[in-house]
Backbone of each chain as ProteinMPNN parsed JSONL, in Angstrom:
{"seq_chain_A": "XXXXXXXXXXXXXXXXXXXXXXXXXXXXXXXXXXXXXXXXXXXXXXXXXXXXXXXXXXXXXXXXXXXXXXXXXXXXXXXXXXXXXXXXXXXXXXXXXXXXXXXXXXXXXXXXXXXXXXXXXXXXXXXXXXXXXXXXXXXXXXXXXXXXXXXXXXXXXXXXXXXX", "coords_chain_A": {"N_chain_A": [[181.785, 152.137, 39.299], [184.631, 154.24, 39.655], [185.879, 157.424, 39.458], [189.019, 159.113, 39.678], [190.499, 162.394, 39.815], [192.843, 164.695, 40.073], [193.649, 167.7, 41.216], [195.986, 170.429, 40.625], [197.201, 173.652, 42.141], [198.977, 176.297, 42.575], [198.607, 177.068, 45.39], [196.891, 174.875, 46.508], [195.814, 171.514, 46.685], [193.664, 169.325, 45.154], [192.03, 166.82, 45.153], [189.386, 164.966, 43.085], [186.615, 162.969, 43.377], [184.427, 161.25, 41.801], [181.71, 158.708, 42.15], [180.183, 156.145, 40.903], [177.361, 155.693, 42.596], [174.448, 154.546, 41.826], [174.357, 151.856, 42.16], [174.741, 151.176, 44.824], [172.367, 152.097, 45.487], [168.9, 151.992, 47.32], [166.692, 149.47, 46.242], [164.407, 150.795, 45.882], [165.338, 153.443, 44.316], [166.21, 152.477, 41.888], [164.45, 151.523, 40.514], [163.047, 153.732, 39.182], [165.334, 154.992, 38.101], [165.648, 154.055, 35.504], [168.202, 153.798, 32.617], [170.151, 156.003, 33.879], [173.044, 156.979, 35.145], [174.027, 158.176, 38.642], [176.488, 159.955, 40.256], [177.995, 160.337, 42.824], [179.746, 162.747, 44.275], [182.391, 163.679, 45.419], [185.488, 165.683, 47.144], [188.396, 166.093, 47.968], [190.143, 168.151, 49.663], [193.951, 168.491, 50.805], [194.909, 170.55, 52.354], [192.714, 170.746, 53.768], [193.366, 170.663, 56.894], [193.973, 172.45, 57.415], [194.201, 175.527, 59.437], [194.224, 178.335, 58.765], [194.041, 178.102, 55.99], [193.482, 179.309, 52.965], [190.448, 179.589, 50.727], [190.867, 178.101, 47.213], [190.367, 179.801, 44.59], [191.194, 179.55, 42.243], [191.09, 176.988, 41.824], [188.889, 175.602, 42.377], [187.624, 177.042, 40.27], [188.643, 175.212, 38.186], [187.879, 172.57, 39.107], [185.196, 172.986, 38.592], [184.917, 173.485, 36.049], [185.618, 171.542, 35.396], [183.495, 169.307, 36.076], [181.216, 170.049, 34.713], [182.128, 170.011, 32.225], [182.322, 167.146, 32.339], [179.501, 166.181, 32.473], [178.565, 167.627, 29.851], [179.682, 165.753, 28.388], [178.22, 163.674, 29.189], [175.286, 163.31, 29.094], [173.437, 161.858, 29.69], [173.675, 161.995, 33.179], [173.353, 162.147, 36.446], [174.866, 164.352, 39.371], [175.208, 164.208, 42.604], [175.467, 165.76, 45.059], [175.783, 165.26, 48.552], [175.841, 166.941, 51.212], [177.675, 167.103, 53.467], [179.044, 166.981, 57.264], [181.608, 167.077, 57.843], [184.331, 168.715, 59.51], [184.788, 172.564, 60.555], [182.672, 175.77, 59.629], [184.141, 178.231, 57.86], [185.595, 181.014, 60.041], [184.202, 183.659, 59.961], [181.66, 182.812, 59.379], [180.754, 180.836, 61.53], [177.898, 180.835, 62.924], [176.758, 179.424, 61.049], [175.501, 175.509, 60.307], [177.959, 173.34, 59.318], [177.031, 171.782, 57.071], [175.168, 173.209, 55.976], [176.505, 175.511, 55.186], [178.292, 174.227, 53.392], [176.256, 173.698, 51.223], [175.701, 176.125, 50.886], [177.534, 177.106, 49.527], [177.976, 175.035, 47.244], [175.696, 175.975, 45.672], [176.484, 178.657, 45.268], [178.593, 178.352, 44.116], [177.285, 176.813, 41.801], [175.936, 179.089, 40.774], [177.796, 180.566, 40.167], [179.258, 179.202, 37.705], [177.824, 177.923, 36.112], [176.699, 178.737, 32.755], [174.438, 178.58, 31.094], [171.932, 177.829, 32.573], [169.66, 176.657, 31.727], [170.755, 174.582, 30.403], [171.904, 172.977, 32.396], [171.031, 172.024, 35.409], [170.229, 172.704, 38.567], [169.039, 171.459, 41.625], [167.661, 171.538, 44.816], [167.499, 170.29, 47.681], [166.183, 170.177, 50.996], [166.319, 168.918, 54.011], [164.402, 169.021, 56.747], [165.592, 167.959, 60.144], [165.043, 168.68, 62.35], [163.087, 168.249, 64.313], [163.568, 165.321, 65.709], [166.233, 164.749, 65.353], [168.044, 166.218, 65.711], [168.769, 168.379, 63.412], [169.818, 169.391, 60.249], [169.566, 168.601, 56.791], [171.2, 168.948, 53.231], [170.757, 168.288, 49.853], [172.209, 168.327, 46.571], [170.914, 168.204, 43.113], [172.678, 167.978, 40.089], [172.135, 167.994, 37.213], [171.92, 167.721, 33.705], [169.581, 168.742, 31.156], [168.446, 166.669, 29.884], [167.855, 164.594, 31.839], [166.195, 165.195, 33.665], [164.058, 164.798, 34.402], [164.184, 162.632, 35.468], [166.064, 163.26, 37.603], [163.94, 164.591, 39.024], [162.304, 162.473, 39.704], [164.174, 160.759, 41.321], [164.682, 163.046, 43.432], [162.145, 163.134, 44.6], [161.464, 160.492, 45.537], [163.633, 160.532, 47.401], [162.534, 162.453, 48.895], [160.102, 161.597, 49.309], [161.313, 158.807, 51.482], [162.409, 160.157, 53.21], [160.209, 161.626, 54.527], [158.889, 159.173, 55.526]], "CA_chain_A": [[182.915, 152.76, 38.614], [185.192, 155.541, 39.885], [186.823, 158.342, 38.444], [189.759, 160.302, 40.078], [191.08, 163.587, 39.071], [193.387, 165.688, 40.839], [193.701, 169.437, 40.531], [196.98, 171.324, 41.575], [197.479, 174.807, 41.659], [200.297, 177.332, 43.305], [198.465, 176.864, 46.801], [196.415, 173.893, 46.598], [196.072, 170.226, 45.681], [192.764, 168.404, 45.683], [191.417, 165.094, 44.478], [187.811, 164.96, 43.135], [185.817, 161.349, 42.921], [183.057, 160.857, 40.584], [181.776, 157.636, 42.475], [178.953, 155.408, 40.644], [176.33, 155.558, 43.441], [173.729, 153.91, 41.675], [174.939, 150.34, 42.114], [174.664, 151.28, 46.436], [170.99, 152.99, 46.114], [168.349, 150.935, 47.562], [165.927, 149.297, 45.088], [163.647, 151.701, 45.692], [165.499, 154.185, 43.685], [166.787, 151.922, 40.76], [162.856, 151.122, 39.402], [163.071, 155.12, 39.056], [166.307, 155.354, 37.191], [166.391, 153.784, 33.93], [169.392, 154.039, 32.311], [170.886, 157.277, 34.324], [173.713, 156.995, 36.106], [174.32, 158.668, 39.446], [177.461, 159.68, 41.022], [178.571, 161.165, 44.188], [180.818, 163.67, 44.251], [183.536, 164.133, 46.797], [186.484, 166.381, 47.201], [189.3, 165.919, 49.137], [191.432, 169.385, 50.046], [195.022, 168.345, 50.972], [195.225, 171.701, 52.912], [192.018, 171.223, 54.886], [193.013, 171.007, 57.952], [194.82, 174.143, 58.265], [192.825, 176.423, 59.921], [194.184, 179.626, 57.909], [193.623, 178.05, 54.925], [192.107, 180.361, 51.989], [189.976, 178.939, 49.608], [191.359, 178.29, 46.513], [189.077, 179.741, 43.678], [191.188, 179.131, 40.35], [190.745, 175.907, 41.857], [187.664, 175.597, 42.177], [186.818, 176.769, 38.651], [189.292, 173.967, 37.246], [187.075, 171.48, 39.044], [183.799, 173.164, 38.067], [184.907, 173.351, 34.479], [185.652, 169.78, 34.739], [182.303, 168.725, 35.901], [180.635, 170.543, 33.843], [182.173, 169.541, 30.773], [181.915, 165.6, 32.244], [177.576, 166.381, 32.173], [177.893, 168.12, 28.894], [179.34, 164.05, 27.409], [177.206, 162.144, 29.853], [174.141, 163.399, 29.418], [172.415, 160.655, 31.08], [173.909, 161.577, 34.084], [172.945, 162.989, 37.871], [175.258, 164.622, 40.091], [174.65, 163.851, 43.777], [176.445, 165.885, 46.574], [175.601, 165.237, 49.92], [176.608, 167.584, 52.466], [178.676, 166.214, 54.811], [179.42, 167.745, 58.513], [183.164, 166.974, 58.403], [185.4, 170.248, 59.747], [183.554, 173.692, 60.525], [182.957, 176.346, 58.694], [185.224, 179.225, 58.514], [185.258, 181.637, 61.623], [182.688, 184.421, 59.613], [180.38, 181.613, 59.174], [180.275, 179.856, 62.832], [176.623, 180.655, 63.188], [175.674, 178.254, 60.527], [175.841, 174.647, 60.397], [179.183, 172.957, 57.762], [176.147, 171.455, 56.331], [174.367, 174.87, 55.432], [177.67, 176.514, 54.698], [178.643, 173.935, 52.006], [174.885, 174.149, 50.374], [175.259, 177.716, 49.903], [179.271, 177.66, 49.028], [177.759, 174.48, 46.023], [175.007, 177.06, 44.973], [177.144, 179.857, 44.665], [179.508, 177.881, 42.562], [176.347, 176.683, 40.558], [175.191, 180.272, 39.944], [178.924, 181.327, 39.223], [179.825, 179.229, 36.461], [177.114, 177.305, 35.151], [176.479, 179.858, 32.309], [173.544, 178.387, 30.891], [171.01, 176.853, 33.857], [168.265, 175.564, 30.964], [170.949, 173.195, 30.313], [172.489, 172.051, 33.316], [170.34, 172.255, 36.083], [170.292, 172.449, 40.114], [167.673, 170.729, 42.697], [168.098, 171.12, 46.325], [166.939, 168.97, 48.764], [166.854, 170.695, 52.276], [166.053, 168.149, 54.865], [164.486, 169.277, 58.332], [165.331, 167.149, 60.753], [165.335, 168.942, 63.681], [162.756, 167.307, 65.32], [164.094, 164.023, 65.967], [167.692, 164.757, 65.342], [168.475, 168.495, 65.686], [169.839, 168.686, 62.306], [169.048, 169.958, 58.804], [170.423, 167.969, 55.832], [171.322, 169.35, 52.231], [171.523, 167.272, 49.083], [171.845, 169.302, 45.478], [171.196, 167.421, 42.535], [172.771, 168.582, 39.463], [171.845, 167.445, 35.855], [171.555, 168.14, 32.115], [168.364, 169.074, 31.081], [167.801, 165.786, 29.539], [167.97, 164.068, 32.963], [165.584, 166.508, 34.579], [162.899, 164.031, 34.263], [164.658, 161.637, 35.895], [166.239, 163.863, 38.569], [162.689, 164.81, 39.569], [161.732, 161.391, 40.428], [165.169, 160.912, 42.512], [164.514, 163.637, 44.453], [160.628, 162.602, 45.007], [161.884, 159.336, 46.194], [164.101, 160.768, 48.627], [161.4, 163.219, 49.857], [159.161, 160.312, 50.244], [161.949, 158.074, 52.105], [162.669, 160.949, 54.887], [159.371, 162.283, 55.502], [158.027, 158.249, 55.983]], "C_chain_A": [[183.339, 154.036, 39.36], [186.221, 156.559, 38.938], [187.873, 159.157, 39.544], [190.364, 161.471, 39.407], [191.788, 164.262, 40.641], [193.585, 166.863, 40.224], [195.051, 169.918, 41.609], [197.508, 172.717, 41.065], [198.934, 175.545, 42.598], [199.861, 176.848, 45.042], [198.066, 175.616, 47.441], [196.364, 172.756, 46.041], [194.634, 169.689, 46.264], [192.376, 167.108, 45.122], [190.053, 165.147, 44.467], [187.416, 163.208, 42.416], [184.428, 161.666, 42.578], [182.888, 159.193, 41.21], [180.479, 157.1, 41.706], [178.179, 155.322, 41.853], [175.328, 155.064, 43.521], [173.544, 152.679, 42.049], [174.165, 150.476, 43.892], [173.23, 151.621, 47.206], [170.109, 151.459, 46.469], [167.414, 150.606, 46.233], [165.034, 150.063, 45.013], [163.993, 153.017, 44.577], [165.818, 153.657, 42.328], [165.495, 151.867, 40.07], [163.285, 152.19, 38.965], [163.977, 155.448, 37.778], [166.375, 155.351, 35.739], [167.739, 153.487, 34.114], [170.332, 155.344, 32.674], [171.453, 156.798, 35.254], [173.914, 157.889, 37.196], [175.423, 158.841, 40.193], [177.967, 160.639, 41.802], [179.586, 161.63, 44.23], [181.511, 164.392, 45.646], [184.826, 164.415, 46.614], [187.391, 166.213, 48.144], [190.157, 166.922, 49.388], [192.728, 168.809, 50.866], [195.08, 169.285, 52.513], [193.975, 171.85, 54.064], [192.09, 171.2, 56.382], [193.81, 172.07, 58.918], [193.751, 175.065, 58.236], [192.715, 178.176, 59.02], [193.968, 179.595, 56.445], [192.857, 178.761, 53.61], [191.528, 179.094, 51.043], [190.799, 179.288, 48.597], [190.495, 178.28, 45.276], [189.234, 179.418, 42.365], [191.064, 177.893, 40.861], [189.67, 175.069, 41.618], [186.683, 175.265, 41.081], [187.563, 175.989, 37.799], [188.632, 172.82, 37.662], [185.739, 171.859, 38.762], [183.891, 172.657, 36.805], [185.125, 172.03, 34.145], [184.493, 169.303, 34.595], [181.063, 169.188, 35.187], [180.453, 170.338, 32.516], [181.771, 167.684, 30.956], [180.045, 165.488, 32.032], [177.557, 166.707, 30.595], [178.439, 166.486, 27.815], [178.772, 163.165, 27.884], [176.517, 162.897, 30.222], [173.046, 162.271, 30.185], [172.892, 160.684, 32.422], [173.633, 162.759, 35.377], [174.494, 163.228, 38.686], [174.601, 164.889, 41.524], [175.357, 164.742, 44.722], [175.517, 166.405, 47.718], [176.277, 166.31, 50.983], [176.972, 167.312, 53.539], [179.093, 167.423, 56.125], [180.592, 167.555, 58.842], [183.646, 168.669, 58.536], [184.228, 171.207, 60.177], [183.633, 174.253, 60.057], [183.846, 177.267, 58.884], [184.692, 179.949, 59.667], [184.277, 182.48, 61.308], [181.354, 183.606, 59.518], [179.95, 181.024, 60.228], [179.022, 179.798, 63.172], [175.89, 179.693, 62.571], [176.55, 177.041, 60.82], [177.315, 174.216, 59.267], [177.805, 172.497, 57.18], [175.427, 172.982, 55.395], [175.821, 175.542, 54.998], [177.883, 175.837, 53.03], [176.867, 173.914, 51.387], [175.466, 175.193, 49.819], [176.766, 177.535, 49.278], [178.651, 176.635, 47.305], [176.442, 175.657, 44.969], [175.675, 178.215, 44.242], [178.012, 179.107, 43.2], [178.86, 176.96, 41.173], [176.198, 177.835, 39.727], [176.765, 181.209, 39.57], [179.396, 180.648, 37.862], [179.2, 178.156, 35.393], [176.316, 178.601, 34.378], [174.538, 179.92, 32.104], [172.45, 177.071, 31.595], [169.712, 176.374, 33.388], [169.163, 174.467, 30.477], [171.491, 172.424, 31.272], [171.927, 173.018, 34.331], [170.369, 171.818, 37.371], [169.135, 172.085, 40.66], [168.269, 170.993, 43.974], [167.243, 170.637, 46.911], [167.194, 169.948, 50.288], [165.798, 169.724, 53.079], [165.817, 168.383, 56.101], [163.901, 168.083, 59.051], [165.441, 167.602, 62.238], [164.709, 168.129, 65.031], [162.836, 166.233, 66.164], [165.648, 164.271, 66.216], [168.613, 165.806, 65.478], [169.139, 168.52, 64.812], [169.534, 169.249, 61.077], [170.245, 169.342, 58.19], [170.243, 168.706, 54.543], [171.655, 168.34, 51.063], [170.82, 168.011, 47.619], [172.266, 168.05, 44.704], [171.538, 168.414, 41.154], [172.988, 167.559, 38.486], [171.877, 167.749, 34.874], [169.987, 167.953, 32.377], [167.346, 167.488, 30.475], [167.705, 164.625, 30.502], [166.974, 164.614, 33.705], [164.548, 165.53, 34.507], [163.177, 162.899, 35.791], [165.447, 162.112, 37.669], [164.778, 163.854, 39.544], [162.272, 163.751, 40.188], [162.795, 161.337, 41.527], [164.554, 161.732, 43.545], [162.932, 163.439, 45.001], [160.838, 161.324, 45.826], [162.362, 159.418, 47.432], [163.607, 161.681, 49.87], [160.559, 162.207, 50.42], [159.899, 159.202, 51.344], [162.153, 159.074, 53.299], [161.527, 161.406, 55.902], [157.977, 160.89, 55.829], [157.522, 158.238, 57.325]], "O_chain_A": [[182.475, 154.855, 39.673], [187.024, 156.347, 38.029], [187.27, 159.91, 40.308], [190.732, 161.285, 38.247], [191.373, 164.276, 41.8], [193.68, 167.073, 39.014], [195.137, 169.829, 42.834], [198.056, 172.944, 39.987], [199.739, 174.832, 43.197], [200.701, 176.358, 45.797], [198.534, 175.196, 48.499], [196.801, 172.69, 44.892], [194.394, 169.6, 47.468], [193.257, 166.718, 44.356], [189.417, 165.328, 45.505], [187.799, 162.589, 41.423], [183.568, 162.304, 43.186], [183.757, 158.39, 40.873], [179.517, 157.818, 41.978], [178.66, 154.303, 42.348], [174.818, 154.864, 44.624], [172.378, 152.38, 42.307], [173.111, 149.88, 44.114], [172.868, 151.584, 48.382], [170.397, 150.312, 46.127], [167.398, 151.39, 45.284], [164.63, 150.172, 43.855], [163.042, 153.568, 44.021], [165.681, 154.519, 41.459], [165.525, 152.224, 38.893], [164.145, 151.957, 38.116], [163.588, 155.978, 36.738], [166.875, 156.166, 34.963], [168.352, 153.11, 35.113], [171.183, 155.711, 31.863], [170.866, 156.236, 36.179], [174.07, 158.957, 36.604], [175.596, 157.907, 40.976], [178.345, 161.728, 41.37], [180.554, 160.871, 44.225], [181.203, 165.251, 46.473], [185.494, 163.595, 45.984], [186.979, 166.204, 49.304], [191.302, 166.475, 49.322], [192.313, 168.614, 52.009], [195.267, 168.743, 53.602], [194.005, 172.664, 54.988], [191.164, 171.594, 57.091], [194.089, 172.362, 60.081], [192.831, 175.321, 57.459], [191.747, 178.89, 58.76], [193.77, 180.581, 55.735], [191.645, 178.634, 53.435], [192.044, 178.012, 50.766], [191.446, 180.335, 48.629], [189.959, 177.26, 44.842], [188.384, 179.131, 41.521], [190.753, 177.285, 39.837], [189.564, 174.097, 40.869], [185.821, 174.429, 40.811], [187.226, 176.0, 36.615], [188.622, 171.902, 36.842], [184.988, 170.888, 38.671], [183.247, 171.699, 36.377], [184.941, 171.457, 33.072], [184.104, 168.875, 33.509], [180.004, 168.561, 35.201], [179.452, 170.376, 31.799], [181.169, 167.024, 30.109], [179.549, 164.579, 31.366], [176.659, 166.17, 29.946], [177.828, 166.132, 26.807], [178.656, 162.039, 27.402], [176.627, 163.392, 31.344], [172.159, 162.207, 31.036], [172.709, 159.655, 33.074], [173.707, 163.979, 35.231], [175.287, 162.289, 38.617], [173.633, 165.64, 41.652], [176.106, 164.006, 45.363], [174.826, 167.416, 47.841], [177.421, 166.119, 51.396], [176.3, 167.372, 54.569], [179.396, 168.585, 55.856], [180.91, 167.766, 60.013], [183.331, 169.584, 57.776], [183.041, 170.88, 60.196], [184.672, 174.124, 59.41], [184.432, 177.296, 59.966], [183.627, 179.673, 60.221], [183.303, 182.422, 62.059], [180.196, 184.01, 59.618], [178.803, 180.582, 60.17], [178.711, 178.768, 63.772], [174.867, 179.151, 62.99], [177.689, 177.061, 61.286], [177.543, 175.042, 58.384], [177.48, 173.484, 56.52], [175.446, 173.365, 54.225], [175.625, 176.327, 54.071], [177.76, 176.407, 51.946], [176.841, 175.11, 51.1], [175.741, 175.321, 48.626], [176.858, 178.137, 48.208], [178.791, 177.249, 46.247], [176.516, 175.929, 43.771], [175.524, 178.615, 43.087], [178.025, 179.256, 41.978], [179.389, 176.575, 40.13], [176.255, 177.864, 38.498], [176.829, 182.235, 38.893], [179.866, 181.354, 36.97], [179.677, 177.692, 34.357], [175.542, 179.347, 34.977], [173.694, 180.688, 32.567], [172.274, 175.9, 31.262], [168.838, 175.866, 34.091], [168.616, 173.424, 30.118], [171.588, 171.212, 31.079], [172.088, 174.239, 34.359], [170.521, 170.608, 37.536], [168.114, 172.452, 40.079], [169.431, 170.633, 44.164], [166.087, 170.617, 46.488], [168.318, 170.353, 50.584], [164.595, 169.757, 52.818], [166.734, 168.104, 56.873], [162.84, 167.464, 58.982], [165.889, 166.896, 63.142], [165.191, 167.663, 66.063], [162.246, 166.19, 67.244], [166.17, 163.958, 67.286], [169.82, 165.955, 65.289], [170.329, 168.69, 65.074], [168.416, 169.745, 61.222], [171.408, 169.366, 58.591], [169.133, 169.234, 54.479], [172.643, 167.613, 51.164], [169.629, 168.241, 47.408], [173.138, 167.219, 44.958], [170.896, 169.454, 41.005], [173.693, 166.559, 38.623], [171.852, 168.952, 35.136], [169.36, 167.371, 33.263], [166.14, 167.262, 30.57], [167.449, 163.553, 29.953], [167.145, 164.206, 34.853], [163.719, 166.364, 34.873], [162.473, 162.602, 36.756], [165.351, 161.403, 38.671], [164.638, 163.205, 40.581], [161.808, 163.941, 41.313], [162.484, 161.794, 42.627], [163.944, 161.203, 44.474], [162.816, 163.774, 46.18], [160.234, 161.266, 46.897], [161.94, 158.789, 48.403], [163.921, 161.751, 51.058], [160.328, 161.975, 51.607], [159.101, 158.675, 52.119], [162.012, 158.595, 54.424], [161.517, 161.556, 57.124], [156.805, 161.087, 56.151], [156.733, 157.362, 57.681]]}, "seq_chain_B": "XXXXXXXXXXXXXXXXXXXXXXXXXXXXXXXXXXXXXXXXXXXXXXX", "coords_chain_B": {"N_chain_B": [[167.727, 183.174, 37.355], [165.172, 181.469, 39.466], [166.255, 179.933, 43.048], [165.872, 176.298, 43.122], [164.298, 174.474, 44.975], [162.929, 171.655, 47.266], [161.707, 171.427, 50.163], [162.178, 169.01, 52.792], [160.514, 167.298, 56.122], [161.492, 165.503, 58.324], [159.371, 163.133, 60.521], [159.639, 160.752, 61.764], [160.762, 158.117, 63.24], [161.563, 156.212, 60.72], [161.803, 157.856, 58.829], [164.435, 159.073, 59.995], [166.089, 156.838, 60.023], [166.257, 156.522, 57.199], [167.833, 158.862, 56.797], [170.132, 158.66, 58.022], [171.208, 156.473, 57.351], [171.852, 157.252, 54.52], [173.835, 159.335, 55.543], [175.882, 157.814, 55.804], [176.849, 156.443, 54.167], [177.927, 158.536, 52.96], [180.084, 159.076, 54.473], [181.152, 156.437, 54.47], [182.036, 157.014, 51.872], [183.524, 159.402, 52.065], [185.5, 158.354, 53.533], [187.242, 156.195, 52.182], [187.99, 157.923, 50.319], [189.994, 159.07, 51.178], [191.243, 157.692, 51.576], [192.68, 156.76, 49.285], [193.887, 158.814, 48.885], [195.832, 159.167, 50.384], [197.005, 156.728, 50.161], [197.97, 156.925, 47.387], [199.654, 159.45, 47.95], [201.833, 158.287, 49.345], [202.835, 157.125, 47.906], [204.131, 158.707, 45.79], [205.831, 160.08, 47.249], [207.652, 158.279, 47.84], [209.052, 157.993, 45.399]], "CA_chain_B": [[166.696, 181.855, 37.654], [165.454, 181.04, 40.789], [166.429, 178.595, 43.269], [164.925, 175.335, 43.046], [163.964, 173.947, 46.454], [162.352, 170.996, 48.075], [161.479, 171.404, 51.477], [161.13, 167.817, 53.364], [160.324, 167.731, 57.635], [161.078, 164.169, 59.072], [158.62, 163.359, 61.236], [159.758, 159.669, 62.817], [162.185, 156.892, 63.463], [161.657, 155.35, 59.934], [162.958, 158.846, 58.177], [165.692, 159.501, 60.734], [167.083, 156.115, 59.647], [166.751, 156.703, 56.356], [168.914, 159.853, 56.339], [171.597, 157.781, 59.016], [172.062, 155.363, 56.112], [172.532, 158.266, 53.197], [175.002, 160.205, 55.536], [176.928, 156.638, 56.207], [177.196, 155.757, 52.696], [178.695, 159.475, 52.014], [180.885, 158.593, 55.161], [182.194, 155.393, 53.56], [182.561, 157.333, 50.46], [184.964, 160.008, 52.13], [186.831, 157.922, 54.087], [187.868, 155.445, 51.08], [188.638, 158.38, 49.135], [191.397, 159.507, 51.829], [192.606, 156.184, 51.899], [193.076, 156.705, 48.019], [194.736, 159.656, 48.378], [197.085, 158.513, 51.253], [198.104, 155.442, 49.101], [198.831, 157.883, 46.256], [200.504, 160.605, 48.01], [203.113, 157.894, 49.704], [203.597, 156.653, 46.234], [204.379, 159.835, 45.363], [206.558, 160.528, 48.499], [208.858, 157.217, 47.731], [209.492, 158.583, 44.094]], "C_chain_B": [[166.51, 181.814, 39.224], [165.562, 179.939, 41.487], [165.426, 177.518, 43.224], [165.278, 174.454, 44.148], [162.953, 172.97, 46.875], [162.496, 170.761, 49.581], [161.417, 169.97, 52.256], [161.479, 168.32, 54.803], [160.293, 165.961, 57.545], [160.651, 164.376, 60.49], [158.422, 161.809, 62.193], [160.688, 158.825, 62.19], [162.357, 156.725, 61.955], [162.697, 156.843, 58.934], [163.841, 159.032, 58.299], [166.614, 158.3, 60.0], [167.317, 156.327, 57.769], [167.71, 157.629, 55.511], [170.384, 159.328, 56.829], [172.411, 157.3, 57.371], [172.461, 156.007, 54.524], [173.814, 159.038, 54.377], [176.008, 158.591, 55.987], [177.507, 156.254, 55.076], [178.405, 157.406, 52.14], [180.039, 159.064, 53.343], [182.037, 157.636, 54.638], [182.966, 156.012, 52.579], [183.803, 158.173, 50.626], [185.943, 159.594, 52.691], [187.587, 156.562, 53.163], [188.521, 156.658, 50.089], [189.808, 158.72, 50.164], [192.232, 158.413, 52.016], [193.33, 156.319, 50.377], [194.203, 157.775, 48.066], [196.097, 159.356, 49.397], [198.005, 157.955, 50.969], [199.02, 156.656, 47.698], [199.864, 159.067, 46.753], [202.214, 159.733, 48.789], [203.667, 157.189, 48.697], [204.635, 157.594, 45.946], [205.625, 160.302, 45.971], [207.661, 159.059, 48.349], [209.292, 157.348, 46.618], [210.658, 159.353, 44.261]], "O_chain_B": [[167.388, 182.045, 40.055], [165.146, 178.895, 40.984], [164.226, 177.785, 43.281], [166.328, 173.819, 44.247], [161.84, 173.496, 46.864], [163.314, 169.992, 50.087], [160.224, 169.697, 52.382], [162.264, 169.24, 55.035], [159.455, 165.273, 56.961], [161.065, 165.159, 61.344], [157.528, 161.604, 63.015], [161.206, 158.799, 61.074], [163.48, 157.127, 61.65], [163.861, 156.797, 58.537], [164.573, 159.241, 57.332], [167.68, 158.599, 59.462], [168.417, 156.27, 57.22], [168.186, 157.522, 54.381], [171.459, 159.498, 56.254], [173.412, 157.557, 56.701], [173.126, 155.463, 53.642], [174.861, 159.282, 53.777], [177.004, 158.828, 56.67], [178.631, 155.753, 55.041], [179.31, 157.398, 51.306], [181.086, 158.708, 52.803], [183.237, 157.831, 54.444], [184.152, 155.785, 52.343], [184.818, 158.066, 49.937], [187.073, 160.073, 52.604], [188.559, 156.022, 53.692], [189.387, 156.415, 49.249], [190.867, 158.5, 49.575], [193.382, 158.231, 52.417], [194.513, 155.992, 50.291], [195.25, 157.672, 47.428], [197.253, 159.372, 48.975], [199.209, 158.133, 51.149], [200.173, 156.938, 47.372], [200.743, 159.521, 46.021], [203.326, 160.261, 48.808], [204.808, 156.729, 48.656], [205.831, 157.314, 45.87], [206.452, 160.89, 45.274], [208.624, 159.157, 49.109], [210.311, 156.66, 46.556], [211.169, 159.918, 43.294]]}, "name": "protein", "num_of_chains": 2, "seq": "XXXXXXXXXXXXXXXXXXXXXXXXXXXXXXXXXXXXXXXXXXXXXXXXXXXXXXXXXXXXXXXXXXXXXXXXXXXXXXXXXXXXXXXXXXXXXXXXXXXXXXXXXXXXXXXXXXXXXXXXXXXXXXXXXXXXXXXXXXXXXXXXXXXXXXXXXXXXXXXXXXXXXXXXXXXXXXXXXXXXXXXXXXXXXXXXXXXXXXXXXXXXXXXXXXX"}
C-alpha cells in the first residue's frame, strides 16, 4: 500500500510516500513482525536541485505534524528512513557524508517536534562499513511506544544481517 | 532523552550485500516516487 501527500507552501512543494515495505522485506524479517506494518518514508523536494535552495522549515513541520499524527492512529506501525546518498549536502556541511547530514537533519527534526519521546520513539542504526565499502550507512526507526518491542527486534535483525 | 544508537561494523562480502540490497530497494523506492510525481505534475501542467 502507498500513501501520497503533498505539502505546498509560499517557497516549496514536496511529495511525501508512506510506502508499505513490509511486503519487500526478506523473510527473515516478517517471522519478527507480527502484525506491524512498516513503511518507508521518502520525500521528494520539487526545488532540490537548485543549489541556493533554503530549506523550507514551515514545511517541514507540516510534514512532521503529519507523520506524527499518522503513528499516533496506527499504532502498530514502524517508520523506516533509510538514508540515501542522492545530492550533497549543503556547502557548510561538505565535510560530512549526505548520508550523515540527513541522519542528523532526521534527528534534529525528531528532537524538535516530537514533544513527547516516551510515546513516539527514535532508534538509529549507524552502519560502519568502511572497511569493505568506504561508507557509513544510517537507518532511524521511528515508532509508538507500543511498537517498541517490535522495533527492537527489526533493528536486531538488521544488525545481525550486516555484521554476518 | 538521550540518543538511542546501535553501532553495527560489517566485516565481509555477505554484509556488504546485504546493505547493496537495502540501499537498492530505497533506490527503487525514490525513483518510482519521481516517476509519480512527474506523471502528476504533467497532469497538472495540461490543466
Amino acid at each position: 500500500m502507498k500513501f501520497h501527500k503533498s505539502f505546498e507552501t509560499k517557497d516549496s512543494r514536496f511529495v511525501l510516500r508512506l510506502d508499505d515495505f513490509t511486503s519487500t522485506l526478506p523473510e527473515e524479517y516478517l517471522s519478527v513482525l507480527g502484525d506491524i506494518t512498516i513503511y518507508d518514508v521518502a520525500l521528494y523536494n520539487e526545488g532540490i536541485h537548485e543549489t541556493n535552495k533554503k530549506v523550507d522549515i514551515l514545511a517541514f513541520k507540516e510534514i512532521c505534524d503529519y507523520l506524527l499524527s499518522f503513528l499516533k492512529d496506527n499504532p502498530k506501525t514502524i517508520f523506516y528512513f533509510y538514508c540515501d546518498d542522492r545530492n550533497r549536502p549543503p556547502k557548510l556541511r561538505r565535510e560530512i557524508s549526505m548520508q550523515k547530514f540527513r541522519s542528523e537533519l532526521f534527528h534534529c527534526l525528531y528532537e524538535r517536534y516530537v514533544s513527547d519521546k516516551k510515546s513516539i520513539m527514535e532508534h538509529i542504526i549507524r552502519i560502519d562499513d568502511k572497511e569493505i565499502s568506504k561508507r557509513e550507512l544510517y537507518i532511524h526507526l521511528i515508532y509508538p511506544a507500543l511498537a517498541e518491542e517490535k522495533a527492537m527486534e527489526l533493528k536486531n535483525v538488521i544488525s545481525e544481517q550486516a555484521s554476518k | 532523552m538521550e540518543k538511542q544508537i546501535t553501532i553495527v561494523k560489517v566485516t565481509s562480502e555477505k554484509g556488504k550485500k546485504f546493505l547493496d540490497r537495502l540501499r537498492e530497494m530505497k533506490q527503487e523506492n525514490l525513483k518510482d516516487l519521481e516517476a509519480y510525481v512527474n506523471q502528476y505534475l504533467w497532469k497538472t501542467n495540461q490543466k
